[in-house]
C-alpha positions in Angstrom: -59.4 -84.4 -22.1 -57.9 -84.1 -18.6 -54.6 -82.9 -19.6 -56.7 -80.2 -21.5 -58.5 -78.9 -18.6 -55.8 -79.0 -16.4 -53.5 -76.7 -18.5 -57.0 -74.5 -19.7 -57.6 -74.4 -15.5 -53.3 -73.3 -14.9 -54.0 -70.5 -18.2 -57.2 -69.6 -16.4 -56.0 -68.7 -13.0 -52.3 -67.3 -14.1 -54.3 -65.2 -16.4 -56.8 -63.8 -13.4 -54.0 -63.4 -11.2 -51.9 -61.1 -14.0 -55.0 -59.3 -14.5 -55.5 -58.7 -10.8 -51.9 -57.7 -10.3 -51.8 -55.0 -13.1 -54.8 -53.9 -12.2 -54.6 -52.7 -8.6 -50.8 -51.7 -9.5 -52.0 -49.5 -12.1 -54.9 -48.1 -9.8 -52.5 -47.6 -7.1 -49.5 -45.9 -8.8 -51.6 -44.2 -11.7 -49.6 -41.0 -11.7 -46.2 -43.0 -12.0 -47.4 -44.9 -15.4 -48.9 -41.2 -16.7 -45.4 -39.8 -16.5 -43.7 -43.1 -18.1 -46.3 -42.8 -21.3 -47.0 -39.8 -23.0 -50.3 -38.1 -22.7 -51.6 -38.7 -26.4 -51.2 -42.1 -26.2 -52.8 -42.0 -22.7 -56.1 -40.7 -24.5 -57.8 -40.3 -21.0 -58.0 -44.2 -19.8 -60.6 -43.6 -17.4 -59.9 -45.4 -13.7 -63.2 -47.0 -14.0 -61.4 -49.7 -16.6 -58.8 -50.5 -13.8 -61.7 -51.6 -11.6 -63.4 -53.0 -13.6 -60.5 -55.4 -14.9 -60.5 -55.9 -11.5 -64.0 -56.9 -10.4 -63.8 -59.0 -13.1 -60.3 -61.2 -12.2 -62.2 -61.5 -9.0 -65.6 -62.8 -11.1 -63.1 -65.1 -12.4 -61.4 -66.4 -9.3 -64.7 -66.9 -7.3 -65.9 -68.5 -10.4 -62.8 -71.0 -10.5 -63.2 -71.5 -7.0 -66.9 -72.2 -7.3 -66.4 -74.6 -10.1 -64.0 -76.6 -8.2 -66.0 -76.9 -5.4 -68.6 -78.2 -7.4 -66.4 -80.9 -9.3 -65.5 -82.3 -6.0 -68.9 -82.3 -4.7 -70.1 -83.8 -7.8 -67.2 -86.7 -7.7 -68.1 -87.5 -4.1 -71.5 -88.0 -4.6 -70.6 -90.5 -7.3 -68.4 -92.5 -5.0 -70.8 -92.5 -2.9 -73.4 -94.2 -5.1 -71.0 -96.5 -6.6 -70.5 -98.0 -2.6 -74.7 -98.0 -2.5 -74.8 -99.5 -6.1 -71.8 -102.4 -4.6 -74.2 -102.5 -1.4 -77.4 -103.2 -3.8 -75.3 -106.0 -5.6 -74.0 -107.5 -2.4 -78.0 -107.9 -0.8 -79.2 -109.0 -4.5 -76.4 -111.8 -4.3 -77.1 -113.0 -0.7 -81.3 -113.0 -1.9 -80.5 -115.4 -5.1 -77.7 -117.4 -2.8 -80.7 -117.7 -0.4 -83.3 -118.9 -3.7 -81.2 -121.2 -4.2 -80.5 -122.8 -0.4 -84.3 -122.9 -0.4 -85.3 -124.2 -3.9 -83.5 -128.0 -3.4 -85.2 -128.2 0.0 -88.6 -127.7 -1.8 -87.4 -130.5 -4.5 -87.5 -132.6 -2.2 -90.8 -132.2 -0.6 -92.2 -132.7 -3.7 -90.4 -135.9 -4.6 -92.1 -137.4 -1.0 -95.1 -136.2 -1.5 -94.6 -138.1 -5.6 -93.5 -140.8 -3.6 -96.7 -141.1 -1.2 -99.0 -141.0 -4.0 
C-alpha cells in the first residue's frame, strides 16, 4: 500500500506540474500556438480555460502540500503517544514491582501476630 501511494503521490505532482507548465506557456505565448494550429480547430478556446487549468494545478499543489503536512503531523503525534504509552508501562511496572516488595513484608506480620496467639 505504500509503494502505491508513493508512485500515485510522484503521478500526482508530475501531473500538476505539466499542467501548470502548459498552462502559463499557453497563456503567455497565445498568439504563437494560434498561428501553429489552424483557426477551425482552434474553435475559440477561451483564455479563461488556461487559468483555470491553472488555478486548479495550484488547488492541487497546495492540496499535496497540505496533505503532507498533515501525514507528518499526524505520525508525530503517534510517536509521541507511543513514548507516553512506554512511560505508562514503565510507572505500572515500578507500582506492581513495589506490590510485590511490600506484600512479603505483610506475610510476615501476620505470621507473628499467628504466632502470638
Amino acid at each position: 500500500m505504500q509503494r502505491f501511494k508513493l508512485i500515485f503521490h510522484i503521478i500526482y505532482v508530475i501531473i500538476a506540474v505539466v499542467i501548470m507548465y502548459f498552462s502559463v506557456d499557453i497563456l503567455l505565448h497565445t498568439e504563437q500556438y494560434l498561428s501553429k494550429i489552424k483557426l477551425s480547430s482552434y474553435i475559440k478556446f477561451p483564455r479563461y480555460v488556461m487559468g483555470l487549468f491553472l488555478f486548479i494545478s495550484i488547488l492541487m499543489m497546495v492540496e499535496f502540500v497540505l496533505q503532507q503536512l498533515k501525514i507528518h503531523s499526524i505520525k508525530n503525534g503517534v510517536a509521541d503517544l507511543k513514548d507516553e504509552i512506554v512511560d505508562l508501562k514503565a510507572k505500572l511496572y515500578d507500582k506492581s514491582q513495589e506490590d510485590q516488595v511490600i506484600s512479603p513484608d505483610e506475610d510476615e506480620e501476620s505470621q507473628v501476630e499467628e504466632d502470638e496467639d
